[in-house]
C-alpha positions as YAML, in Angstrom:
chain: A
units: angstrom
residues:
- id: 1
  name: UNK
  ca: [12.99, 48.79, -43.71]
- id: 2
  name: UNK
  ca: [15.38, 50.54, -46.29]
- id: 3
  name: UNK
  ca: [12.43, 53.17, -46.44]
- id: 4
  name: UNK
  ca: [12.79, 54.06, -42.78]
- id: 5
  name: UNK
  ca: [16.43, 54.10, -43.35]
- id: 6
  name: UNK
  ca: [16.43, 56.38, -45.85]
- id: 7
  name: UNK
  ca: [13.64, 58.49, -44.32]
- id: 8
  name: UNK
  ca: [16.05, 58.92, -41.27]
- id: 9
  name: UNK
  ca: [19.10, 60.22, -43.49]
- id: 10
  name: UNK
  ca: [16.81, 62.34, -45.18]
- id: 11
  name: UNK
  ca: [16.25, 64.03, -41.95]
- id: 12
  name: UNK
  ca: [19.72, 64.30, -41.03]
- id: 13
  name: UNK
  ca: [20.42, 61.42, -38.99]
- id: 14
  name: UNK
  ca: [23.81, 59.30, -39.35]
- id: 15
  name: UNK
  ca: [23.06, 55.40, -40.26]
- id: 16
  name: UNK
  ca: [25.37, 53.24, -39.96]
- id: 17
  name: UNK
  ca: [25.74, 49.56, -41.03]
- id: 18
  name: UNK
  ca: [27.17, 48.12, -37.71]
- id: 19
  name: UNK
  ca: [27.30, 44.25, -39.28]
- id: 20
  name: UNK
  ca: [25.29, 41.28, -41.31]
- id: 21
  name: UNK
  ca: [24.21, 38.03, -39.47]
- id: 22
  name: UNK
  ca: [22.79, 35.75, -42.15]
- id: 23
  name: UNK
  ca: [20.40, 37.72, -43.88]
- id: 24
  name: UNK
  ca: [19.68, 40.16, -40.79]
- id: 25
  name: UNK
  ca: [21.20, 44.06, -40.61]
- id: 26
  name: UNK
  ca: [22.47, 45.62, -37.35]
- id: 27
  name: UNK
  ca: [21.97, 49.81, -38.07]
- id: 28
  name: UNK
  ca: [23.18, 52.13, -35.83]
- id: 29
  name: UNK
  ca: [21.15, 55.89, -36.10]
- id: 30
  name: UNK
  ca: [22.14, 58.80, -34.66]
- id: 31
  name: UNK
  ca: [21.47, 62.26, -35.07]
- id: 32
  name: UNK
  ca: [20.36, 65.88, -32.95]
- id: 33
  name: UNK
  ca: [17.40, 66.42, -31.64]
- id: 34
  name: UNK
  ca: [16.15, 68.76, -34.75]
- id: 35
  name: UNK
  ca: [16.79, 65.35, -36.98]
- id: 36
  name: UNK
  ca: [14.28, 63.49, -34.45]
- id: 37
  name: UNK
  ca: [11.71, 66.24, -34.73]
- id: 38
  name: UNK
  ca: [11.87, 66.33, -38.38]
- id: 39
  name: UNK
  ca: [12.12, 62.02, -38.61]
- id: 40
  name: UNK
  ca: [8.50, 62.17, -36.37]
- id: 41
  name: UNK
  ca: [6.88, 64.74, -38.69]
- id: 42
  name: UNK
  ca: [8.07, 62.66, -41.78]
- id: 43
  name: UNK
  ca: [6.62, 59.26, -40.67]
- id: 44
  name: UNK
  ca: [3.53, 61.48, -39.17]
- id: 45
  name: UNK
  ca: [2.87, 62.89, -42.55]
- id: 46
  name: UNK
  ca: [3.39, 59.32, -44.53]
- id: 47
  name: UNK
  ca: [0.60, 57.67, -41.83]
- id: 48
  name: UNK
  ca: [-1.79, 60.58, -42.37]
- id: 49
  name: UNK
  ca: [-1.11, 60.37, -46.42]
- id: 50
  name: UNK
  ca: [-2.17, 56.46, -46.60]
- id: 51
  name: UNK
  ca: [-5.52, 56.65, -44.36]
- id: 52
  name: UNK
  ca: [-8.03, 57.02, -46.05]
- id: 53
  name: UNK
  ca: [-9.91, 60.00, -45.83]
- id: 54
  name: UNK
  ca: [-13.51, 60.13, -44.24]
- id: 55
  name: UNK
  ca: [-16.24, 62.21, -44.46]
- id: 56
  name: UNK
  ca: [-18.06, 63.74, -41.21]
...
């Protein structure tokens, strides 16, 4: 999950730790539309880099 998190800052969202309950994380993200965009082609680009590839 601290992947995703990260990926999201990277792309110019704001996270936020909202609070801790035990061991689980509340997150708050928020961010432009041009930081959603760019989030999408980030986790679009990690999928397509761990298929494997196939031959037609």
């Amino acid at each position: 999950m601290n992947d995703l998190l990260k990926i999201a800052q990277d792309c110019g969202f704001s996270v936020v730790l909202e609070g801790r309950i035990g061991t689980l994380e509340y997150n708050s993200v928020s961010g432009p539309l041009q930081a959603l965009e760019k989030f999408a082609e980030a986790i679009r680009d990690t999928v397509l880099q761990e298929q494997p590839r196939q031959d037609e």
